[in-house]
N, C-alpha and C positions, 0 to 999 in steps of 0.2 A: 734778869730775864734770860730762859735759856733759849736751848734751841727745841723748835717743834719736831714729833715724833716721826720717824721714819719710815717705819714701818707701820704699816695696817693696824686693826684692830683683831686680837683674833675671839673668836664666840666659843666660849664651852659646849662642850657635847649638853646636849638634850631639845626639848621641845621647845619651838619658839609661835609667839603671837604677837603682833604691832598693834598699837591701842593706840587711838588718837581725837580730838575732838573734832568737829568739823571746821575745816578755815584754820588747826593750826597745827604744828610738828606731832611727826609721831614718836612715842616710847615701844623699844621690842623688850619684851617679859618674857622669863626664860622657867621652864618648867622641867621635872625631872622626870616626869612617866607623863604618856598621852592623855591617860586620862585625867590627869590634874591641870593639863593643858585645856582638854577642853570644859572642866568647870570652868576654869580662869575668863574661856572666850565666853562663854555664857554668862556669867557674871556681870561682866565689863562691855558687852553686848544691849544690855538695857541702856545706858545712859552716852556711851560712845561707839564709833567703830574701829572695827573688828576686823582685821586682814589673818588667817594664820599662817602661817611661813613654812611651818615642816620642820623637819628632825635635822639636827645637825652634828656629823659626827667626823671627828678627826678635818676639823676645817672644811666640809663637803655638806650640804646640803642632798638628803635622801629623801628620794620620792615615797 
């Protein structure tokens, strides 16, 4: 067994959206342009929800 990781997690640059059922953990899905981001919300929007999160770049989340 080793040892647990130290540092953080870091997120790659682009679009992010958290998808989750109701009552249990969520998945963040990471897209490469907005608008393939928001087909994804859309899609995954009928049957679960849907939080989107925003652009993320160089570690920084942009409004």
């Amino acid at each position: 067994m080793g040892r647990p990781p130290s540092k953080p997690a870091r997120l790659k640059n682009g679009f992010y959206i958290e998808v989750k059922n109701p009552g249990s953990g969520a998945i963040i899905i990471r897209r490469d342009t907005q608008e393939q981001m928001l087909m994804a919300a859309e899609e995954y929007a009928r049957t679960k929800e849907v939080v989107v999160l925003g652009e993320m770049k160089n570690d920084k989340w942009v409004n």
